[in-house]
C-alpha positions as semicolon CSV with decimal commas, in nm:
position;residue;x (nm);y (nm);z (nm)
1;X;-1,632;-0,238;1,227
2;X;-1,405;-0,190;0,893
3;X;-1,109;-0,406;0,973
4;X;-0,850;-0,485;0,693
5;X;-0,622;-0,776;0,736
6;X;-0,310;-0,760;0,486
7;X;-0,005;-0,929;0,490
8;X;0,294;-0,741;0,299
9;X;0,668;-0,931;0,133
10;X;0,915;-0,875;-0,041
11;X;0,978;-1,010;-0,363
12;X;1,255;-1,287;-0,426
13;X;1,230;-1,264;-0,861
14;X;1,043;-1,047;-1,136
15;X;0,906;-1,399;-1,243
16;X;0,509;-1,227;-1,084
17;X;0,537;-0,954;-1,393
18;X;0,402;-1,251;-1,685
19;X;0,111;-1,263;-1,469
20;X;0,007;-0,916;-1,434
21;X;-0,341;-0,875;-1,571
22;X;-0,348;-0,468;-1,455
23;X;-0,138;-0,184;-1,343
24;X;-0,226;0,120;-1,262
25;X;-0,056;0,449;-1,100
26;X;-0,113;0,574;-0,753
27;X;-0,047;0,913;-0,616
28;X;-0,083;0,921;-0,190
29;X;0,033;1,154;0,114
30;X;-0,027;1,144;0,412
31;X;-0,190;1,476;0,592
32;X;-0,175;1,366;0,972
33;X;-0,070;1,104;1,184
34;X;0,060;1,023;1,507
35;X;0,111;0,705;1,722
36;X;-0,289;0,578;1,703
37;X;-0,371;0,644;1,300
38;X;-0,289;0,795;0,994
39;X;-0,483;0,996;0,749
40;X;-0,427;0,982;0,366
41;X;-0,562;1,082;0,041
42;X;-0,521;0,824;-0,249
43;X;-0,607;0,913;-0,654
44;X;-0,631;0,629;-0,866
45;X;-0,724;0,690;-1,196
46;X;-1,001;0,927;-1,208
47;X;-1,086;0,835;-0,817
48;X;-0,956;0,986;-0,487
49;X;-1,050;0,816;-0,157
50;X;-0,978;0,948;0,211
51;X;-0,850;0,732;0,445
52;X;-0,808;0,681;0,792
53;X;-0,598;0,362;0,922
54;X;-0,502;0,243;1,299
55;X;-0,135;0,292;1,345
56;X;-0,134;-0,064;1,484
57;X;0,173;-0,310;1,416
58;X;0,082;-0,623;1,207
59;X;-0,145;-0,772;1,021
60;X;-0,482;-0,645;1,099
61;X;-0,619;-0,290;1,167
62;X;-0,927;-0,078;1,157
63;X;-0,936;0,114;0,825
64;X;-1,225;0,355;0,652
65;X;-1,196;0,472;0,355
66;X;-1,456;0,763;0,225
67;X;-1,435;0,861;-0,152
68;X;-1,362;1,268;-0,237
69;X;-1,397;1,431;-0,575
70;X;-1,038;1,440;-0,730
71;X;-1,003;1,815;-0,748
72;X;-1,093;1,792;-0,390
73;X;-0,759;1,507;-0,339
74;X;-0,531;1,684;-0,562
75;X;-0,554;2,033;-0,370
76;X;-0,487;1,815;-0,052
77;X;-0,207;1,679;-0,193
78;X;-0,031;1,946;-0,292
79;X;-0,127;2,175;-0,032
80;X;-0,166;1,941;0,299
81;X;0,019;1,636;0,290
82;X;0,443;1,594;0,327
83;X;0,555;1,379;0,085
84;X;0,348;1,201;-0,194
85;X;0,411;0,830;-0,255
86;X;0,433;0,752;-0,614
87;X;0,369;0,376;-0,730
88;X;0,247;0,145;-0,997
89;X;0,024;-0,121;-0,862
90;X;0,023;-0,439;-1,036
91;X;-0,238;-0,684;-1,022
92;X;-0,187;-1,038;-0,986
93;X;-0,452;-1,327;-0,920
94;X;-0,254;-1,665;-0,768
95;X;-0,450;-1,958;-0,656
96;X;-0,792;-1,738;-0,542
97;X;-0,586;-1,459;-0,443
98;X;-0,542;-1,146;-0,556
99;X;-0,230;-0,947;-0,479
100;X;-0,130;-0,648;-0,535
101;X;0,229;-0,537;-0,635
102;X;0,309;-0,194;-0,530
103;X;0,642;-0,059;-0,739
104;X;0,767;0,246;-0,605
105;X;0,897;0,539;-0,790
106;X;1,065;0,824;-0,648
107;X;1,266;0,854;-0,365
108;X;1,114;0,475;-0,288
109;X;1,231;0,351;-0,645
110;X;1,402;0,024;-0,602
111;X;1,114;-0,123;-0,332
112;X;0,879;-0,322;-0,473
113;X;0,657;-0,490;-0,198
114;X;0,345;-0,794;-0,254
115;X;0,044;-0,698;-0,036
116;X;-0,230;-0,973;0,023
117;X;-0,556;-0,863;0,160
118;X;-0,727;-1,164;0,390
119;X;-1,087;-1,231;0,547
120;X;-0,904;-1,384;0,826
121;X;-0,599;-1,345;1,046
122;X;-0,553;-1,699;0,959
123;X;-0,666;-1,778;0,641
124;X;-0,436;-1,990;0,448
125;X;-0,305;-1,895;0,108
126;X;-0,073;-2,046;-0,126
127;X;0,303;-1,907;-0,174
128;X;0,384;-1,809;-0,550
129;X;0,730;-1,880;-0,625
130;X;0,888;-1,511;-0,656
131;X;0,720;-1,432;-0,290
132;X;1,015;-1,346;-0,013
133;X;1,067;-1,251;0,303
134;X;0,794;-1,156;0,468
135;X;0,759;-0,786;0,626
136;X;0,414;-0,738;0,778
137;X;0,531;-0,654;1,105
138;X;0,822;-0,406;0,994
139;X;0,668;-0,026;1,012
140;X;0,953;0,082;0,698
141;X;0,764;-0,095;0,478
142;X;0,395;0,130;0,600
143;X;0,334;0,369;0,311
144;X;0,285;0,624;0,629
145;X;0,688;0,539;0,738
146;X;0,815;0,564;0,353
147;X;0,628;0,905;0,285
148;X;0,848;1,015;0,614
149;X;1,176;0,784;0,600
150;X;1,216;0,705;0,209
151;X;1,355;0,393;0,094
152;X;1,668;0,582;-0,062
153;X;1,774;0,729;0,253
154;X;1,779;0,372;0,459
């Protein structure tokens, strides 16, 4: 069963931006959920993926993800979903990691939030020095809950 197991923090510096190796913008919204998933439609770049993800608190959850053409994504986007999420996602590789750095734009401008993607609900993985607090188990920080409840208005 597709599981994904991601741990999400807050950033203490901007000293992660010398180590960006790529960045790319994301466009997402969210077309249905409720208290057992969400469904959203991602474009990246010239792809769009559909995606359905347990609404499950913490660190691990089922996800499936199906790719759609783009003109299929962007009529769902503008027609289906509530609010689109805007962000630039930076890549960073630390110590056989790979994390991604989502900056939000928008009514989330201001957030910027590290996301680590693990094979194990306890792998270990080194700290880089800019990495904060962590907030896996907040729901404000789910792109589902800042499409709804934007950073700006907490």
């Amino acid at each position: 069963m597709p599981r994904e197991i991601e741990r999400k923090f807050l950033l203490k510096n901007e000293a992660w931006r010398s180590s960006v190796h790529e960045s790319r913008v994301l466009r997402q919204g969210y077309l249905c959920g409720n208290t057992r998933a969400s469904v959203r439609v991602r474009i990246d770049g010239d792809r769009a993926n559909l995606n359905i993800k347990s609404a499950t608190l913490g660190v691990e959850r089922l996800e499936f993800e199906y790719p759609i053409p783009c003109e299929q994504a962007r009529v769902l986007l503008a027609e289906l979903s509530g609010n689109v999420i805007e962000k630039t996602r930076h890549e960073v590789r630390y110590e056989g990691h790979l994390w991604e750095i989502d900056e939000f734009a928008g009514e989330n401008a201001g957030l910027i939030v590290a996301e680590i993607e693990l094979e194990d609900t306890d792998e270990a993985f080194a700290r880089p020095d800019w990495l904060g607090e962590e907030v896996s188990d907040d729901p404000r920080y789910y792109n589902s809950e800042l499409a709804r409840h934007p950073y700006s208005q907490w």
